[in-house]
PyMOL Python script that loads the backbone (N, CA, C, O; Angstrom):
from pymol import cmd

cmd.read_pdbstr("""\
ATOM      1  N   UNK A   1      22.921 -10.756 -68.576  1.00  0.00           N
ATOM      2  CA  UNK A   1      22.715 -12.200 -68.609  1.00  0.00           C
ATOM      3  C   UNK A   1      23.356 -12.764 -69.880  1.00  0.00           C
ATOM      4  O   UNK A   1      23.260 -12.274 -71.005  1.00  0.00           O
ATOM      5  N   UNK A   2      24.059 -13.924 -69.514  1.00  0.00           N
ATOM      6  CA  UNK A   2      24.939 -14.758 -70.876  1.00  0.00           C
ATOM      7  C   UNK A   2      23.956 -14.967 -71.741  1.00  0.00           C
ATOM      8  O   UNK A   2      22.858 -15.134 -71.210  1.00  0.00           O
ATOM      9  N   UNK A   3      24.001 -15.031 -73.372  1.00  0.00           N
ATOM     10  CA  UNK A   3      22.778 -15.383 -74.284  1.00  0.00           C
ATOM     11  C   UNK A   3      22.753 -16.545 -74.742  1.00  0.00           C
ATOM     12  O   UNK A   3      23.361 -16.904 -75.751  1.00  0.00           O
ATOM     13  N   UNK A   4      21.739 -17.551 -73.738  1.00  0.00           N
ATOM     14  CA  UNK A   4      21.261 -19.010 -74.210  1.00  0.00           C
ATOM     15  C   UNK A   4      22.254 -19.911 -75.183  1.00  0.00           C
ATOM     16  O   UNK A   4      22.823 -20.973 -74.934  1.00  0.00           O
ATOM     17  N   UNK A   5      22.256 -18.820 -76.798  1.00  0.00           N
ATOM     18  CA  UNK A   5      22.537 -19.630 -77.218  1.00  0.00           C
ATOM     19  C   UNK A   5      24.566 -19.971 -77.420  1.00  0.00           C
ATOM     20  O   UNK A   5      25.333 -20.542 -78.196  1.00  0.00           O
ATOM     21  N   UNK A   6      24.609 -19.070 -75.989  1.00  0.00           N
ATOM     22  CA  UNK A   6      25.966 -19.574 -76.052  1.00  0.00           C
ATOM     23  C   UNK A   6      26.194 -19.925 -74.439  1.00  0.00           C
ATOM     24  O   UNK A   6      26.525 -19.027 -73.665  1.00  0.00           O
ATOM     25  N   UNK A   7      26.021 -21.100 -74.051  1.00  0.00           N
ATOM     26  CA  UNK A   7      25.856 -21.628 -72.746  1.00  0.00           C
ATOM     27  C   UNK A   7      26.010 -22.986 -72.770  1.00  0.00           C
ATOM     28  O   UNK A   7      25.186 -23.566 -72.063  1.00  0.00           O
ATOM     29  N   UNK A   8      26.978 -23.863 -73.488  1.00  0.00           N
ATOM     30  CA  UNK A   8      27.849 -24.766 -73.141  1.00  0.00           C
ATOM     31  C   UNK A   8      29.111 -24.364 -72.547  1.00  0.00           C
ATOM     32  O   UNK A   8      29.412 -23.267 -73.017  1.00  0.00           O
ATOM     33  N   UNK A   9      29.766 -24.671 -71.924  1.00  0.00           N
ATOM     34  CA  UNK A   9      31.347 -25.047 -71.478  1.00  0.00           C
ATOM     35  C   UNK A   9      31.849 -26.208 -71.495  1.00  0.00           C
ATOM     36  O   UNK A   9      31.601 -27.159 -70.753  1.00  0.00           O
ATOM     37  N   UNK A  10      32.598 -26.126 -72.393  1.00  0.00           N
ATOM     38  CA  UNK A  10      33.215 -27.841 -72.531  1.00  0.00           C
ATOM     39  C   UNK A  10      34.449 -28.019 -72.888  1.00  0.00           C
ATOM     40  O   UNK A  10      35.116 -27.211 -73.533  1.00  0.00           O
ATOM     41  N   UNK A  11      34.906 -29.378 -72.375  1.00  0.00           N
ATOM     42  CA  UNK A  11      36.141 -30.111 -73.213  1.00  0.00           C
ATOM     43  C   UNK A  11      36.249 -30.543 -74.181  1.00  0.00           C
ATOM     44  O   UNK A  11      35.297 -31.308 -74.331  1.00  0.00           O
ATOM     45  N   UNK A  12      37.023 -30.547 -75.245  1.00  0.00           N
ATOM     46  CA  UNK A  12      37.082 -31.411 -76.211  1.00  0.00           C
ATOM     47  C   UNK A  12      38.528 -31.647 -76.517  1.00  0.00           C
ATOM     48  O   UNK A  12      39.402 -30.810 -76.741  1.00  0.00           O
ATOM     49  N   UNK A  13      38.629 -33.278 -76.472  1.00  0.00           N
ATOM     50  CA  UNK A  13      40.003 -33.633 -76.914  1.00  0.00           C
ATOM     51  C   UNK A  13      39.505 -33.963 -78.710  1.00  0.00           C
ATOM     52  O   UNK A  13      38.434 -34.262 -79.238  1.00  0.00           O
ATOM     53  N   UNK A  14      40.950 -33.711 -79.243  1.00  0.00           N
ATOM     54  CA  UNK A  14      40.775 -33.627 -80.755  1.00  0.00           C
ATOM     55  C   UNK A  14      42.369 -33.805 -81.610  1.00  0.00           C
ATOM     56  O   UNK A  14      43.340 -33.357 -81.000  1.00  0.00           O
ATOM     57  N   UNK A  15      42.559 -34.298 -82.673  1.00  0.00           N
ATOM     58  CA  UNK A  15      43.718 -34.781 -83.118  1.00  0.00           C
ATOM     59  C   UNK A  15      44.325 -33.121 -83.986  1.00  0.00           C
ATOM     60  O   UNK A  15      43.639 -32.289 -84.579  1.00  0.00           O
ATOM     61  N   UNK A  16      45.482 -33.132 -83.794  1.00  0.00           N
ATOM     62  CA  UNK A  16      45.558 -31.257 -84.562  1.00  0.00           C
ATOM     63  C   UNK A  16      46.799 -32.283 -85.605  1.00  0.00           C
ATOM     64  O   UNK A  16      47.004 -33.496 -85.582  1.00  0.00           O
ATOM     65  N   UNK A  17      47.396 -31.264 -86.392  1.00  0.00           N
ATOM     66  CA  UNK A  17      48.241 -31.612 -87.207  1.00  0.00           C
ATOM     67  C   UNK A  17      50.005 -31.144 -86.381  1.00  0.00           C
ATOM     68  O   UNK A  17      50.092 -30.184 -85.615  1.00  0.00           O
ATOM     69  N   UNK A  18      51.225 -32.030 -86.748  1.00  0.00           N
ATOM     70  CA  UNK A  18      52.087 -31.525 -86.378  1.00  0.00           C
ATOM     71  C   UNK A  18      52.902 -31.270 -87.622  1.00  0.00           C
ATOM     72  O   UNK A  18      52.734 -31.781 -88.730  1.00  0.00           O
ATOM     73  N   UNK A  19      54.058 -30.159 -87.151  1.00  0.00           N
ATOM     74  CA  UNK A  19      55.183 -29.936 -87.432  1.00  0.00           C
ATOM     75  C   UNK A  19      55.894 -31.054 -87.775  1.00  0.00           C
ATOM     76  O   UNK A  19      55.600 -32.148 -87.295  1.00  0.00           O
ATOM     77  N   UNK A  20      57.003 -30.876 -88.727  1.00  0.00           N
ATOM     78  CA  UNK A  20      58.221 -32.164 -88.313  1.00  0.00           C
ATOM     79  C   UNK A  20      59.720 -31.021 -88.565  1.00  0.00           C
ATOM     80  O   UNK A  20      60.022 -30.323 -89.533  1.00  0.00           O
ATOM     81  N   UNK A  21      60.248 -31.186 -87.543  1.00  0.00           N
ATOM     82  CA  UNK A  21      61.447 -30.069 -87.852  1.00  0.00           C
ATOM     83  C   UNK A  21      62.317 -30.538 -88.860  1.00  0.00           C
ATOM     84  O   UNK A  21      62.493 -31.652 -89.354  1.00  0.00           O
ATOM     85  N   UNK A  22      63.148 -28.700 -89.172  1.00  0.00           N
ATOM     86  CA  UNK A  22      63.955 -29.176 -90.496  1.00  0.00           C
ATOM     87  C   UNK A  22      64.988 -29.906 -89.750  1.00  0.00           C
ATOM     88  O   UNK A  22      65.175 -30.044 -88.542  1.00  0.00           O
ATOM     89  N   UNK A  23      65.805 -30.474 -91.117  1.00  0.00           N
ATOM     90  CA  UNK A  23      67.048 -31.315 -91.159  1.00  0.00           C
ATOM     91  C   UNK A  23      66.679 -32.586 -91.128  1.00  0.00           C
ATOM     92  O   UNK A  23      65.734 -33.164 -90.590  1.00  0.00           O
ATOM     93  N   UNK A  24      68.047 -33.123 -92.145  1.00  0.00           N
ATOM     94  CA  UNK A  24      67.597 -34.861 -92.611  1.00  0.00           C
ATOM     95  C   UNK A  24      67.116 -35.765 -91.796  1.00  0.00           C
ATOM     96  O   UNK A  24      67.266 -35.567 -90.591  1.00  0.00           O
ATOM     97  N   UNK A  25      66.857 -36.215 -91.966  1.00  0.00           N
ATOM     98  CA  UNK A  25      66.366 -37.169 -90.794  1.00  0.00           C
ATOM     99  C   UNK A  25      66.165 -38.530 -91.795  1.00  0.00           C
ATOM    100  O   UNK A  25      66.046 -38.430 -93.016  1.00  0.00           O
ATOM    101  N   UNK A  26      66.146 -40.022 -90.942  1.00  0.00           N
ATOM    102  CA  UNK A  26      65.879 -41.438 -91.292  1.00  0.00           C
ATOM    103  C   UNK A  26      64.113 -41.676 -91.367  1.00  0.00           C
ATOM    104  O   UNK A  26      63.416 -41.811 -90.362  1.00  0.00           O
ATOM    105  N   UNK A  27      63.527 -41.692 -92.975  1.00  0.00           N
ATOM    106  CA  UNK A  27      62.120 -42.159 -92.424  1.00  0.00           C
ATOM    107  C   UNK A  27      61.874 -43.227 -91.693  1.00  0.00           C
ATOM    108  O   UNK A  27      60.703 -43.290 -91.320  1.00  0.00           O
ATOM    109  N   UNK A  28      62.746 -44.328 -91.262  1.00  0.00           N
ATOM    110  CA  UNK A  28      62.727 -45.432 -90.551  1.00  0.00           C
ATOM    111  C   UNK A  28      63.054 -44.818 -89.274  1.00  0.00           C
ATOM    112  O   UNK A  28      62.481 -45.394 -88.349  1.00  0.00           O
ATOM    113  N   UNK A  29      63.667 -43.998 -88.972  1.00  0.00           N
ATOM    114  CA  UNK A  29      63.895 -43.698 -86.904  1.00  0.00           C
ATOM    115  C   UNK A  29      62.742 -42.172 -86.811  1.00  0.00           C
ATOM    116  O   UNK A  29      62.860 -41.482 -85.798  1.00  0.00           O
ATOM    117  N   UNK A  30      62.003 -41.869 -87.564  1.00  0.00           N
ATOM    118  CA  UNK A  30      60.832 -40.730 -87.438  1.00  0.00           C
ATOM    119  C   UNK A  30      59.633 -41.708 -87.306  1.00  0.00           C
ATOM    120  O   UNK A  30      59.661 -42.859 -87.743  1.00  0.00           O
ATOM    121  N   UNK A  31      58.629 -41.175 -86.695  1.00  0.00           N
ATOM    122  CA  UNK A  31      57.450 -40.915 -86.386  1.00  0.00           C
ATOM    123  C   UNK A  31      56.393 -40.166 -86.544  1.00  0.00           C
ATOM    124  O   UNK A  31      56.325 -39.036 -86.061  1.00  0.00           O
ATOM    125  N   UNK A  32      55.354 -40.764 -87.309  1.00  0.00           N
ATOM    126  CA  UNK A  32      54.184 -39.480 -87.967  1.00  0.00           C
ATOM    127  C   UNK A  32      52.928 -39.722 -87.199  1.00  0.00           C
ATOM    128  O   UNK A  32      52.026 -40.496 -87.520  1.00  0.00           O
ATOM    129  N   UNK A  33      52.976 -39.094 -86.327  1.00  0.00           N
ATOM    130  CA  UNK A  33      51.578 -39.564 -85.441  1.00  0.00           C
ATOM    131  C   UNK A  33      50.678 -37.643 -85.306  1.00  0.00           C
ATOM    132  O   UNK A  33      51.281 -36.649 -84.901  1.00  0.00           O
ATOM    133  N   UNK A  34      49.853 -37.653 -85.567  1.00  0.00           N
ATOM    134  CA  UNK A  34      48.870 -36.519 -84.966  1.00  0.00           C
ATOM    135  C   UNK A  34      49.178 -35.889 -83.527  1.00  0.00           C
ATOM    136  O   UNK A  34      49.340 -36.741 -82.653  1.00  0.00           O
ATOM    137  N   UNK A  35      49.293 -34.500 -83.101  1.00  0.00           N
ATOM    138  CA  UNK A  35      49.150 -34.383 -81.762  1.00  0.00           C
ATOM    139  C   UNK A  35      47.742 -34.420 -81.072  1.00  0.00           C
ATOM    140  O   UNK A  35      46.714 -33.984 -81.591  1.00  0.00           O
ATOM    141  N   UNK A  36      47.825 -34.943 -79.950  1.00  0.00           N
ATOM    142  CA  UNK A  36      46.082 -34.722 -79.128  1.00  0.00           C
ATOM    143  C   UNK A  36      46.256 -33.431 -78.640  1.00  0.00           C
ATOM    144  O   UNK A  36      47.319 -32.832 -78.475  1.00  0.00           O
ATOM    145  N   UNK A  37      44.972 -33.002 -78.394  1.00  0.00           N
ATOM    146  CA  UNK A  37      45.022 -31.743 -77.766  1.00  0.00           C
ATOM    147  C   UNK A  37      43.971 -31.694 -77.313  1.00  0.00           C
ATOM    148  O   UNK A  37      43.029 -32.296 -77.827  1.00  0.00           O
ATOM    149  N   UNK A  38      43.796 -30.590 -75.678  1.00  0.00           N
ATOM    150  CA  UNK A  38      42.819 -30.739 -74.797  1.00  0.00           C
ATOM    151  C   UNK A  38      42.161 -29.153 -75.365  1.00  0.00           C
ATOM    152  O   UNK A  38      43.005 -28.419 -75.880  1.00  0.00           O
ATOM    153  N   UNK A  39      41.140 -28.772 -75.312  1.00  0.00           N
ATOM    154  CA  UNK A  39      40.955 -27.257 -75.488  1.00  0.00           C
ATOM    155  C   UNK A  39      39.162 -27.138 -74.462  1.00  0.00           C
ATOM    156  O   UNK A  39      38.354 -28.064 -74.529  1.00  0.00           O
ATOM    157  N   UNK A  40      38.989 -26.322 -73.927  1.00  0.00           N
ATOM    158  CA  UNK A  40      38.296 -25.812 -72.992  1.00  0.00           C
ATOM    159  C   UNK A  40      37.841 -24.475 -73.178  1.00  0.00           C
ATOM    160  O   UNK A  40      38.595 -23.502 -73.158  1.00  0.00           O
ATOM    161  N   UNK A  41      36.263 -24.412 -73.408  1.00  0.00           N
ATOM    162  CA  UNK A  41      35.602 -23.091 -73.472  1.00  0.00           C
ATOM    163  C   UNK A  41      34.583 -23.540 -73.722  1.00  0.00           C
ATOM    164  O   UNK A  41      34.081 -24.661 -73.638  1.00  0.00           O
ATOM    165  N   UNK A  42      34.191 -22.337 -74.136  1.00  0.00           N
ATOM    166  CA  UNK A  42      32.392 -22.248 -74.173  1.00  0.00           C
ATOM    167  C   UNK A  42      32.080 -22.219 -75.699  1.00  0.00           C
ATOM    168  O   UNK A  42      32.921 -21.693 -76.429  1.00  0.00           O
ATOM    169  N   UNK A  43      30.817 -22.798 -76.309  1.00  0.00           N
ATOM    170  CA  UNK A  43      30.765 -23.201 -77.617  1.00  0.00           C
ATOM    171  C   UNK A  43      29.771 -22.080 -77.846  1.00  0.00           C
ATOM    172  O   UNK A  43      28.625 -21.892 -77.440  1.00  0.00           O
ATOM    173  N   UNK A  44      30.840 -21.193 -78.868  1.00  0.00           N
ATOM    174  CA  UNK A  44      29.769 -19.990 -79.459  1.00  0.00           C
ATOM    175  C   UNK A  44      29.279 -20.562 -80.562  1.00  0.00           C
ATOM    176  O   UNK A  44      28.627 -19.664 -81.094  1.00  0.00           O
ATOM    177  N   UNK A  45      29.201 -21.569 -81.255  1.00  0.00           N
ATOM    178  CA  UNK A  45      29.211 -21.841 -82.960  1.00  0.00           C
ATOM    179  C   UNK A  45      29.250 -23.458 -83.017  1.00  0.00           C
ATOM    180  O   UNK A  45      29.996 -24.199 -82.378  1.00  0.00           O
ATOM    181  N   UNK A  46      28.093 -23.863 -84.095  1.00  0.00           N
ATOM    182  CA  UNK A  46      28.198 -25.508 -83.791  1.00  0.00           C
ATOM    183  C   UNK A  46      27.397 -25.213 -85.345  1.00  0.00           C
ATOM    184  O   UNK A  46      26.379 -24.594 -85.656  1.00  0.00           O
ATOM    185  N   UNK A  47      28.586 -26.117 -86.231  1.00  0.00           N
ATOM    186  CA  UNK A  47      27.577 -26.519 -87.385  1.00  0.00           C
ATOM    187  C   UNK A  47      28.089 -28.310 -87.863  1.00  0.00           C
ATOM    188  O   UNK A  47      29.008 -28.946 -87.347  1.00  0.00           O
ATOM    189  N   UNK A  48      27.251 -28.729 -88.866  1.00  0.00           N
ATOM    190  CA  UNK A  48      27.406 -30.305 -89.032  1.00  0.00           C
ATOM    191  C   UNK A  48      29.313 -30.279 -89.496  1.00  0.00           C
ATOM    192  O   UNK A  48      29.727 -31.435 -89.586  1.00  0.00           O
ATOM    193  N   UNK A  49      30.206 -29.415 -89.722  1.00  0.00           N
ATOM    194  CA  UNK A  49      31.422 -29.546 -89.749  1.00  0.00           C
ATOM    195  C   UNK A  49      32.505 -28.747 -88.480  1.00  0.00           C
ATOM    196  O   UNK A  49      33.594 -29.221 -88.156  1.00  0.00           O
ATOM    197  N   UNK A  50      32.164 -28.010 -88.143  1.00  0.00           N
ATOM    198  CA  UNK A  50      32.972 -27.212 -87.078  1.00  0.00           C
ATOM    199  C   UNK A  50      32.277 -26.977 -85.824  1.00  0.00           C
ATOM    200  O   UNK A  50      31.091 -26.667 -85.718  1.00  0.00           O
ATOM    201  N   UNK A  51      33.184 -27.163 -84.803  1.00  0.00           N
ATOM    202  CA  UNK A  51      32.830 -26.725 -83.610  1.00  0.00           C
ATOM    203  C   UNK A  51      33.768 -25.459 -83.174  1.00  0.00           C
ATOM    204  O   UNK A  51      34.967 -25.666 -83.358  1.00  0.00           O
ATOM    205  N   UNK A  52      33.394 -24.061 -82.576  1.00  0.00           N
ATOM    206  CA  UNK A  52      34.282 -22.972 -82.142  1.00  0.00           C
ATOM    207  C   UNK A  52      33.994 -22.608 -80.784  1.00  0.00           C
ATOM    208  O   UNK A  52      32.931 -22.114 -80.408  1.00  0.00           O
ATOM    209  N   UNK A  53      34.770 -22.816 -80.223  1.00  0.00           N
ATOM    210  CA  UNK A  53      35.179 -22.653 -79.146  1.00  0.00           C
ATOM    211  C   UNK A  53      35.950 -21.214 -78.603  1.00  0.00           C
ATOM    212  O   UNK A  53      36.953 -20.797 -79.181  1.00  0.00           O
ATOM    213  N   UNK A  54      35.313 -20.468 -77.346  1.00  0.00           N
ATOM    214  CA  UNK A  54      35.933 -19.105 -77.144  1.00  0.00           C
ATOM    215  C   UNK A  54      36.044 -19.293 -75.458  1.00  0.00           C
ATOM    216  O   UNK A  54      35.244 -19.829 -74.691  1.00  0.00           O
ATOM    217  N   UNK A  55      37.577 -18.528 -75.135  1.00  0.00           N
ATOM    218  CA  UNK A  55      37.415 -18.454 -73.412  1.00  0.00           C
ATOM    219  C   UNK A  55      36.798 -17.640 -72.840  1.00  0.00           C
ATOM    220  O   UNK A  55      36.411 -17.765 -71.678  1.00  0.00           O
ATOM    221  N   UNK A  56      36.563 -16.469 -73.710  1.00  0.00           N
ATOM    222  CA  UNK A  56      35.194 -15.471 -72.736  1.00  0.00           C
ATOM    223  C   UNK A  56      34.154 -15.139 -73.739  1.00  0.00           C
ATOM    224  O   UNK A  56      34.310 -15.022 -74.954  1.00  0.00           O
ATOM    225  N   UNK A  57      32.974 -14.992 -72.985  1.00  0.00           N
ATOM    226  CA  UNK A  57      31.912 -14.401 -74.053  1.00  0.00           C
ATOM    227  C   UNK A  57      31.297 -13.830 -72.791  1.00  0.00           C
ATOM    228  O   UNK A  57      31.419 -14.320 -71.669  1.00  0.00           O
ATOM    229  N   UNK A  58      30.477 -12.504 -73.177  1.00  0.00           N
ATOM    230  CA  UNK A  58      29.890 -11.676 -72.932  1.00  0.00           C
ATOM    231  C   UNK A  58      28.522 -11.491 -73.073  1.00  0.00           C
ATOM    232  O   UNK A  58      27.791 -12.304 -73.639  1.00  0.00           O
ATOM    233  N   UNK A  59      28.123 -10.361 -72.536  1.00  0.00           N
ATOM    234  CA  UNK A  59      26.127 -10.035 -73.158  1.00  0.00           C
ATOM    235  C   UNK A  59      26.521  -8.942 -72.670  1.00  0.00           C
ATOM    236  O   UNK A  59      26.752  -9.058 -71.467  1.00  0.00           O
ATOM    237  N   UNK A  60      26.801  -7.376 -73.291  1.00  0.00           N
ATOM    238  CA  UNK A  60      26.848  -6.589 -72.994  1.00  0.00           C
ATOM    239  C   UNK A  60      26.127  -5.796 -73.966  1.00  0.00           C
ATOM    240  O   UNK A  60      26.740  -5.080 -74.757  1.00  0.00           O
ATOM    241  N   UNK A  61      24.811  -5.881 -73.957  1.00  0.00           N
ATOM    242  CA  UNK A  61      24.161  -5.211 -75.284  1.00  0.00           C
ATOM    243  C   UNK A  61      23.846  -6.372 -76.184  1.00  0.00           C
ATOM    244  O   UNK A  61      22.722  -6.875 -76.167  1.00  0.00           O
ATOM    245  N   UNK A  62      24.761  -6.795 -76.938  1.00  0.00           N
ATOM    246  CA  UNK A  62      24.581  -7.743 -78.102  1.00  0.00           C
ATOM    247  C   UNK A  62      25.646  -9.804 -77.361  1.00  0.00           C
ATOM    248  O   UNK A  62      26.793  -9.983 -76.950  1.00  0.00           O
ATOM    249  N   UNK A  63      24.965 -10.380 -77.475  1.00  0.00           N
ATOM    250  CA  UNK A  63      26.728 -11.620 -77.134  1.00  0.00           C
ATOM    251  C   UNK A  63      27.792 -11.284 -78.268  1.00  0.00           C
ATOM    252  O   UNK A  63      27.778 -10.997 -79.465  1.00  0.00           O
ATOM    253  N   UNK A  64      28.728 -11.473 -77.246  1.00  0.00           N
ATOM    254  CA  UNK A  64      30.082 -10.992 -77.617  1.00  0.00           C
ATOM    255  C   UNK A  64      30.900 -12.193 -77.172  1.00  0.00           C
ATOM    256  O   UNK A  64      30.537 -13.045 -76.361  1.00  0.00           O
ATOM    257  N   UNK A  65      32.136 -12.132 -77.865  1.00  0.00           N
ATOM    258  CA  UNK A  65      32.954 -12.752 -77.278  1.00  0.00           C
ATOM    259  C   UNK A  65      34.402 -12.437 -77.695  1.00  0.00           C
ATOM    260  O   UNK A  65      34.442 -11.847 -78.775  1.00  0.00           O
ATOM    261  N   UNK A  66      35.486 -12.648 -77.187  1.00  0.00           N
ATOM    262  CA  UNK A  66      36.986 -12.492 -77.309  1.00  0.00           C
ATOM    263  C   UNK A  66      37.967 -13.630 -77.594  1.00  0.00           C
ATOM    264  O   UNK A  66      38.357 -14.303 -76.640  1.00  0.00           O
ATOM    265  N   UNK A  67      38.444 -13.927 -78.966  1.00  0.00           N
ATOM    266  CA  UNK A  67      39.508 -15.383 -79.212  1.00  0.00           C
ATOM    267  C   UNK A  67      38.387 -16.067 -79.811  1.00  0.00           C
ATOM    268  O   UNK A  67      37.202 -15.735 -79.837  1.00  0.00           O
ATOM    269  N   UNK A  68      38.972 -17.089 -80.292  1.00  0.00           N
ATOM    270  CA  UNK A  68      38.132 -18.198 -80.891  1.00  0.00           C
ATOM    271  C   UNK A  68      39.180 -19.543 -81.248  1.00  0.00           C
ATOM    272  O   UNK A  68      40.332 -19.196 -81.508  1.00  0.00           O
ATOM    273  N   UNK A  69      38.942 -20.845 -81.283  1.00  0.00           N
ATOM    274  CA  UNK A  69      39.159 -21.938 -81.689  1.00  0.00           C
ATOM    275  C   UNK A  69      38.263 -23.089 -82.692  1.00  0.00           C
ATOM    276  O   UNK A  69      37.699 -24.123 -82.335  1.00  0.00           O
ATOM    277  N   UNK A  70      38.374 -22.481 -84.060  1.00  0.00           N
ATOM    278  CA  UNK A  70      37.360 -23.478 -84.872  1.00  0.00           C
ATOM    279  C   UNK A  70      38.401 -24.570 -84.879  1.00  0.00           C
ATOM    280  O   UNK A  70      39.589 -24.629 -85.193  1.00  0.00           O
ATOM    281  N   UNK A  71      37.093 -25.792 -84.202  1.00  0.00           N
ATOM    282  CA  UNK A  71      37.887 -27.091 -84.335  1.00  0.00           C
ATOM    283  C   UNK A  71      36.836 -28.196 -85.758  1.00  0.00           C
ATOM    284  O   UNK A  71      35.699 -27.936 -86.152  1.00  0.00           O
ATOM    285  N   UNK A  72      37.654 -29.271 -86.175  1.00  0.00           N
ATOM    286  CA  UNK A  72      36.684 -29.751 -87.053  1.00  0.00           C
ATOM    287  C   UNK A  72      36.057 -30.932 -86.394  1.00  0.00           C
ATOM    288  O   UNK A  72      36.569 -31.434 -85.394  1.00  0.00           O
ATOM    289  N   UNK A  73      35.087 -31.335 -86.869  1.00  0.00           N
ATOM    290  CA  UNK A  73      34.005 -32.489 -86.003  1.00  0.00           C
ATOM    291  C   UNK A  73      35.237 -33.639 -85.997  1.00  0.00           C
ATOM    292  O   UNK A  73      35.816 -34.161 -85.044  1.00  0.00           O
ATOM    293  N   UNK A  74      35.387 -33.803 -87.306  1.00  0.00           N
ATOM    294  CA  UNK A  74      35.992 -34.966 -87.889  1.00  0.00           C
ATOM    295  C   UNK A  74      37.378 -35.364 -87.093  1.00  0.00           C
ATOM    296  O   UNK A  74      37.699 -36.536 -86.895  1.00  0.00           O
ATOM    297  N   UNK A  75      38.222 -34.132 -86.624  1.00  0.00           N
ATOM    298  CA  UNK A  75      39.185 -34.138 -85.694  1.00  0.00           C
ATOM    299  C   UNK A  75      38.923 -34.637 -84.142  1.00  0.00           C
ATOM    300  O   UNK A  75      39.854 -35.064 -83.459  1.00  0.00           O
ATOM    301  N   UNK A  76      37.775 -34.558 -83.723  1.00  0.00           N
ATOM    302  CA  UNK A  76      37.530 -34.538 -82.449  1.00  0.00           C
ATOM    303  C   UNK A  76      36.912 -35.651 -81.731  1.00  0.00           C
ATOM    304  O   UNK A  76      35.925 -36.342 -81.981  1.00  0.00           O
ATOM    305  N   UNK A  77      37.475 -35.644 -81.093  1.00  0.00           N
ATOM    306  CA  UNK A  77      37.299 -37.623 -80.450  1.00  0.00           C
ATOM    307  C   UNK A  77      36.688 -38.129 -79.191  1.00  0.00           C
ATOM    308  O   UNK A  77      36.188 -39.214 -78.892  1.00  0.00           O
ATOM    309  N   UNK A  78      36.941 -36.655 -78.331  1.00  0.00           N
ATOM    310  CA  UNK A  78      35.417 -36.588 -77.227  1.00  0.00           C
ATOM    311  C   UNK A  78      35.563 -35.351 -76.758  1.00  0.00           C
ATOM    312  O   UNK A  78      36.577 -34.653 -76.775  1.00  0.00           O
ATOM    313  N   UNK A  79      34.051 -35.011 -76.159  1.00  0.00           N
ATOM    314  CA  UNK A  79      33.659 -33.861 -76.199  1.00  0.00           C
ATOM    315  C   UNK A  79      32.820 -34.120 -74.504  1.00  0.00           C
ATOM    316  O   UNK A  79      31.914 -34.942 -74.369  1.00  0.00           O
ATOM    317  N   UNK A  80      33.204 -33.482 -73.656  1.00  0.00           N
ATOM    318  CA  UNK A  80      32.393 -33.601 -72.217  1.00  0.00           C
ATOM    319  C   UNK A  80      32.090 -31.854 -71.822  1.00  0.00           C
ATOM    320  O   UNK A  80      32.764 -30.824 -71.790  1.00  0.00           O
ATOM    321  N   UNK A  81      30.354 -32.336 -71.502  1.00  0.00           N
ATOM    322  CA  UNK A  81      29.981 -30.677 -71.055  1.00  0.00           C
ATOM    323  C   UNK A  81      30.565 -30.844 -69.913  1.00  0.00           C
ATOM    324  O   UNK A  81      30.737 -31.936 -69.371  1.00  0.00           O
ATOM    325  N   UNK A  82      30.997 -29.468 -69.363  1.00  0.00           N
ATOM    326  CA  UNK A  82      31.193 -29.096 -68.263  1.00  0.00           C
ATOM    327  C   UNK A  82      30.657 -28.276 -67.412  1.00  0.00           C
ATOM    328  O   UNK A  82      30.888 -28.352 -66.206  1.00  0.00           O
ATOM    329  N   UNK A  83      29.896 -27.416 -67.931  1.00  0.00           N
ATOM    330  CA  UNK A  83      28.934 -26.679 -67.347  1.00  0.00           C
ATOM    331  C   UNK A  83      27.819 -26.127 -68.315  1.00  0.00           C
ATOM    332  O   UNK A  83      27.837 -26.117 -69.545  1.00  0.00           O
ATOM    333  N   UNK A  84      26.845 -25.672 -67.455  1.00  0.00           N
ATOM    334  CA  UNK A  84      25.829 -24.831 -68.307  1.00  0.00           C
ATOM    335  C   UNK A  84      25.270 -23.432 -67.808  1.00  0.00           C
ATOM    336  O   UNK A  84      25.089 -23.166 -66.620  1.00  0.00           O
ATOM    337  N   UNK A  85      24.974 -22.411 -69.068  1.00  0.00           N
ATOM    338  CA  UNK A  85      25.232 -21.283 -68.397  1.00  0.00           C
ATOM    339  C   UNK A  85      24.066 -20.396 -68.768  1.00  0.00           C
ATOM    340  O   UNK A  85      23.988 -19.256 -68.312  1.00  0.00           O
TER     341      UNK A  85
END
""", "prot")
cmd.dss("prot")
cmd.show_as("cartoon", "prot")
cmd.util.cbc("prot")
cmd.orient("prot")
């Protein structure tokens, strides 16, 4: 059985940081905007600054899980459960 306290599944869209590739470029014909990003999983970890996010978790003995995505609160702009487990 999955362990309680990891039994959200959710979306969260959230602002990440970008790249700007090399070579000169005009600061007047560039653009500095944040990328959005969609990310989807189950929330192993929730504190008043980070949310982490993993695509599999386990209960095989102890909860487990495989991968992770710490996102920051402050980045994140909505958050929809999707399931509960």
């Amino acid at each position: 059985m999955i362990n309680p306290k990891l039994n959200s599944f959710v979306s969260i869209i959230w602002k990440d940081s970008a790249s700007i590739e090399n070579g000169w470029k005009y600061v007047k014909d560039s653009t500095f905007e944040p990328v959005e990003v969609l990310s989807v999983g189950f929330v192993i970890f929730k504190s008043k600054e980070v949310i982490v996010l993993s695509a599999n978790i386990s209960n095989g003995g102890l909860p487990a899980y495989n991968g992770g995505m710490i996102i920051y609160r402050k980045q994140i702009t909505n958050i929809s459960d999707l399931a509960k487990y």
